[in-house]
C-alpha positions as CSV (number, residue, x, y, z in Angstrom):
1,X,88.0,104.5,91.1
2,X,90.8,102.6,92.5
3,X,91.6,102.6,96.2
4,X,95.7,103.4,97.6
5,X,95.4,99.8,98.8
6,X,94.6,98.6,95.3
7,X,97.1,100.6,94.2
8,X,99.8,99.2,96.8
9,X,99.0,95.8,96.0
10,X,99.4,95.8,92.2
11,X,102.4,98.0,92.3
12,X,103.5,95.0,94.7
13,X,102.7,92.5,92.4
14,X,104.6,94.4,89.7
15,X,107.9,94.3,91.6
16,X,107.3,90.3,92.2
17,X,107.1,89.6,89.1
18,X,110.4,91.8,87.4
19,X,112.4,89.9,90.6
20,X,114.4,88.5,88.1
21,X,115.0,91.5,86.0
22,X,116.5,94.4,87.5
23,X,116.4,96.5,84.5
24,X,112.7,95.6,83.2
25,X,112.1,97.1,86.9
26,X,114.3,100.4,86.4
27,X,112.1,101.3,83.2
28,X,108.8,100.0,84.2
29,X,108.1,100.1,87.6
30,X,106.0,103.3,88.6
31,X,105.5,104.2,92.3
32,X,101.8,103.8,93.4
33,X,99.4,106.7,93.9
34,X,98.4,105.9,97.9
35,X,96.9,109.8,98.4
36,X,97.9,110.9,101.3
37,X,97.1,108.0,103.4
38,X,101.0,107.3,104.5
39,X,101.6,110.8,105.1
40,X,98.5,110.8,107.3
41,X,100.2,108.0,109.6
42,X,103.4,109.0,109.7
43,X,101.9,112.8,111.1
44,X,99.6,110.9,113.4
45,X,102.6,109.1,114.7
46,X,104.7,112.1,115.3
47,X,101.8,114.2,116.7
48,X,101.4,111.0,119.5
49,X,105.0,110.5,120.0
50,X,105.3,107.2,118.3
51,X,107.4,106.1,115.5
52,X,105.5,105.5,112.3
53,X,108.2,102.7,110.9
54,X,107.9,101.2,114.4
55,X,104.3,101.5,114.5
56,X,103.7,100.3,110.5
57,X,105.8,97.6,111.1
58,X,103.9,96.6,114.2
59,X,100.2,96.5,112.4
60,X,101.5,94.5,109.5
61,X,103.3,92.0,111.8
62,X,99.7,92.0,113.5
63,X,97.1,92.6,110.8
64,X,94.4,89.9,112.6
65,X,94.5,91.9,116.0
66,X,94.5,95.0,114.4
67,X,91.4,93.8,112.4
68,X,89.9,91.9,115.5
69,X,90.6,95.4,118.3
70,X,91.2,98.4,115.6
71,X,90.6,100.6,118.4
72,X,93.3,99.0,120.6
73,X,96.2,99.7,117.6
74,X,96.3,103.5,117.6
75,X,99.8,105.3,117.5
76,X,98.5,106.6,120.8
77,X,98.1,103.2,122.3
78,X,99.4,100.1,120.4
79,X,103.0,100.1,122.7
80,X,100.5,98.2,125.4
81,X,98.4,96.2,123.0
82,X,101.5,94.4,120.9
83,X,103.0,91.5,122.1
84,X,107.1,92.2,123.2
85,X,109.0,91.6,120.0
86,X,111.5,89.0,120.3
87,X,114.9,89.7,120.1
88,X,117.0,89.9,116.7
């Protein structure tokens, strides 16, 4: 059994390697099975007044805290663990 990670990562891959060909990617790309893991965030999110892309984006941008202080990168509580973002 693969996991929805797994799954992410090789539909990933897939993408990187038809880069250079747009229409190899139209007719064999597939969108990966993840279960319900996303939706499971993004309701979290809403439920605890955060917004998911805000809060995704934040826990990729910061995957070794996240993995060193899971507990301090809920979408109740990451807005005072993160470090400010820097201005774009």
């Amino acid at each position: 059994m693969t996991t929805a990670t797994e799954n992410y990562r090789r539909a990933r891959d897939q993408l990187l390697s038809l880069r250079g060909d747009h229409a190899r990617a139209i007719a064999e790309f597939r969108w990966p099975d993840v279960g319900d893991t996303f939706m499971t965030v993004i309701e979290t999110c809403r439920a605890n007044g955060a917004n998911p892309f805000d809060y995704i984006l934040a826990v990729v941008r910061n995957s070794d805290a996240v993995r060193a202080t899971p507990g301090s990168w809920m979408p109740w509580n990451y807005d005072q663990t993160r470090p400010s973002e820097a201005p774009t």
